[in-house]
C-alpha positions as CSV (number, residue, x, y, z in Angstrom):
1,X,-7.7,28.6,-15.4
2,X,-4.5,26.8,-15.6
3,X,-3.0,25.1,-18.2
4,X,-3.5,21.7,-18.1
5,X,-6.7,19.1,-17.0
6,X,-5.5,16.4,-14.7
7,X,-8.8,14.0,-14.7
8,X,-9.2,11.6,-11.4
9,X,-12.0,9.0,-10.3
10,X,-12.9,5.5,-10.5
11,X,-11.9,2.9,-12.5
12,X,-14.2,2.6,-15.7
13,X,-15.3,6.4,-15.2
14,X,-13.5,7.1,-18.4
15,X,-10.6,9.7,-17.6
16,X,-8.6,8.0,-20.7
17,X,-11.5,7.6,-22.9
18,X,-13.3,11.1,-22.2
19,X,-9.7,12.4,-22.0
20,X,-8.5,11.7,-25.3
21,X,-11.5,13.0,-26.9
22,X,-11.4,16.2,-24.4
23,X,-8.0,16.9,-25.5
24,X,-8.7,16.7,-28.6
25,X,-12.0,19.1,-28.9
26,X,-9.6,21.7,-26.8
27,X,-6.6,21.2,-29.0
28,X,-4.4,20.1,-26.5
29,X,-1.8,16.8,-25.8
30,X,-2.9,13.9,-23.7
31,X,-0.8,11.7,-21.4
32,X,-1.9,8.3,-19.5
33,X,0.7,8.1,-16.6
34,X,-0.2,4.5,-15.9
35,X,1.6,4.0,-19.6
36,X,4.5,6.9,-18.1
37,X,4.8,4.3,-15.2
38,X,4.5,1.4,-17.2
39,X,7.5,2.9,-19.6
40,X,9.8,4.0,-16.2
41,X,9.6,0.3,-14.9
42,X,9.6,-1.4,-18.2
43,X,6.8,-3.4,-16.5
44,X,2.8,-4.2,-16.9
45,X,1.5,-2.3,-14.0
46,X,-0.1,-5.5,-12.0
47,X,3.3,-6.8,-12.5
48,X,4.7,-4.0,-10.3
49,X,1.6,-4.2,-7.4
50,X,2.5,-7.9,-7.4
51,X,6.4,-7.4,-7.2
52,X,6.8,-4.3,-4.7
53,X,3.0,-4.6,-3.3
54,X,0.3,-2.0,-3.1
55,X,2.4,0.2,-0.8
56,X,5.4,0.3,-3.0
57,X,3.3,0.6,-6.1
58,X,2.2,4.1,-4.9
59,X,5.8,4.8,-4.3
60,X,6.1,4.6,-8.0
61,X,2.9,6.3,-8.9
62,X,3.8,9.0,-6.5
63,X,7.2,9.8,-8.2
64,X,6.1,10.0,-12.0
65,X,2.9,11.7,-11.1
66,X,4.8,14.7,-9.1
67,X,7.1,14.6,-12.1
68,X,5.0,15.2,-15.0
69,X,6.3,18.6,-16.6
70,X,3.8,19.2,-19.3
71,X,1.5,22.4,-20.8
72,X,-1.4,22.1,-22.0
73,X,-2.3,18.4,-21.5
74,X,-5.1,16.6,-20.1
75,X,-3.3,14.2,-17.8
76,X,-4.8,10.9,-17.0
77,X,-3.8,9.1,-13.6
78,X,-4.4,5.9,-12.3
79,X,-7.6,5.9,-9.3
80,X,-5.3,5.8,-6.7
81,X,-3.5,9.0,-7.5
82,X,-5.4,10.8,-4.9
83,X,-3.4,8.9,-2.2
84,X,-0.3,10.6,-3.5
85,X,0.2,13.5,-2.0
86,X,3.3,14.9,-3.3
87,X,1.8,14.1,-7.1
88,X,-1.8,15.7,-5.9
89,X,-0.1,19.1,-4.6
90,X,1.8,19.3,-8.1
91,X,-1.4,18.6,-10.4
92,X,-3.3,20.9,-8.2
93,X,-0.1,23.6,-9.2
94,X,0.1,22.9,-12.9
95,X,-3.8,22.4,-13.7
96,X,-7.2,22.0,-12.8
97,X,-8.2,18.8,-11.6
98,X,-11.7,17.5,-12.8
99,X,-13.5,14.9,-11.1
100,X,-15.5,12.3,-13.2
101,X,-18.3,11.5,-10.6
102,X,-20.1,8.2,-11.3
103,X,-22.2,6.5,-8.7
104,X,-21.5,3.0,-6.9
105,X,-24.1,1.1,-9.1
106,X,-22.3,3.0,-12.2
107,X,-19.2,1.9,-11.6
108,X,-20.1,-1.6,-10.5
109,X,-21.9,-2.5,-13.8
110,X,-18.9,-1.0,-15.7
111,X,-16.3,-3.1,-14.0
112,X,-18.2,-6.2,-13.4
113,X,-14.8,-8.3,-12.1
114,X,-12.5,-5.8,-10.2
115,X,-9.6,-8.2,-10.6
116,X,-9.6,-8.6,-14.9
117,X,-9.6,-4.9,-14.6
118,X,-6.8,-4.3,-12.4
119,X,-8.3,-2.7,-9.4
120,X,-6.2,-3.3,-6.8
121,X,-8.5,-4.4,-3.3
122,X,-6.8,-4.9,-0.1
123,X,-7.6,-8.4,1.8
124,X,-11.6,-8.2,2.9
125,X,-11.9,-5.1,1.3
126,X,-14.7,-5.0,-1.3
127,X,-15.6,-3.0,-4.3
128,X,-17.8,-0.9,-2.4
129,X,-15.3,-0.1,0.3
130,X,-13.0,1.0,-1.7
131,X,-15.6,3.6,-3.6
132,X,-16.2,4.9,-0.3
133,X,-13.0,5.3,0.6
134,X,-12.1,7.2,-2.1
135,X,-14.8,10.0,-2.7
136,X,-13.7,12.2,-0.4
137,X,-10.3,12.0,-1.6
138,X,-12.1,13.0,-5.0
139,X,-13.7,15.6,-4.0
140,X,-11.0,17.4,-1.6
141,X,-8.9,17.6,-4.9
142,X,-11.7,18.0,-7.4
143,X,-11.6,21.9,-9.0
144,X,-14.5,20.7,-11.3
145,X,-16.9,17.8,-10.8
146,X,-18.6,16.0,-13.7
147,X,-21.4,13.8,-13.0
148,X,-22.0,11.0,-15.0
149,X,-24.8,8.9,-14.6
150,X,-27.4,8.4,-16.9
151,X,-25.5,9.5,-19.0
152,X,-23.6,8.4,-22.7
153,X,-19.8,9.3,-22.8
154,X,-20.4,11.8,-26.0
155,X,-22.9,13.2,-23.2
156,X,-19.9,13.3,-19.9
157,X,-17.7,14.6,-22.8
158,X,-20.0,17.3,-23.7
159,X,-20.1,18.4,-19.9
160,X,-16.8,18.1,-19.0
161,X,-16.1,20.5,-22.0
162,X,-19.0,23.0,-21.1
163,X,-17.7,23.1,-17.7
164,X,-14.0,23.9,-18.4
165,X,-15.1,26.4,-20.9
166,X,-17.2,28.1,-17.8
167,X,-14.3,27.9,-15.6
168,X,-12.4,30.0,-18.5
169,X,-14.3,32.3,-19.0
170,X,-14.6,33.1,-14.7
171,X,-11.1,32.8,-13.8
């Protein structure tokens, strides 16, 4: 297995939460790059979709994702690292990439008003187009993927755990 975790999914499927608590059952750092972007651009992140747009945004995200240079880290991207393709080919290099899998009706309960929690819709496009346009995204780049509903985070943590351990011990 490589060295580091580089979690992607939905917003609200937990890859900062579960991460933290991941990195620290494994002994390992953790790094949010939204906060890596936020530092580089000395900006809140919807302050940067609304000044360079959605287009421009993934510019950004693009660069400081191919450029994180870490070892043993769980790294936490934004959602829409998986449209990145320079930064997707480098996390798929440096680690493994685990998927945290949550249905539609999950992830809509979670996030109740897309726009207080920062995900970023194009005109008409809904919630659920989005989701759908992103799985298989997720799962092209997933290594390992975590399902998570029905169930409680200590629960996702648990299996995202169990799952890296069995990756360990087969690579």
């Amino acid at each position: 297995m490589k060295d580091n975790l580089i979690f992607i999914g939905m917003p609200a499927v937990g890859k900062s939460t579960v991460g933290v608590v991941v990195a620290k059952k494994l002994g390992m750092r953790f790094v949010d790059t939204d906060l890596l972007i936020q530092e580089q651009e000395k900006k809140l992140l919807r302050e940067i979709i609304a000044e360079a747009g959605e287009d421009g945004f993934l510019k950004i995200e693009n660069q400081v994702n191919a450029g994180v240079n870490v070892t043993n880290t769980v790294i936490s991207p934004g959602g829409s690292v998986i449209y990145c393709e320079d930064a997707m080919k480098h996390y798929k290099e440096i680690g493994t990439v685990v998927y945290l899998k949550a249905s539609y009706q999950t992830i809509k309960k979670r996030i109740r008003n897309p726009k207080k929690r920062g995900v970023v819709l194009r005109e008409g496009q809904t919630l659920r187009d989005l989701y759908n346009e992103r799985i298989p995204y997720f799962e092209k780049y997933a290594d390992i993927t975590v399902c998570e509903d029905g169930c409680r985070i200590e629960e996702t943590i648990e299996n995202v755990v169990d799952a890296v351990e069995r990756l360990k011990r087969n690579t």
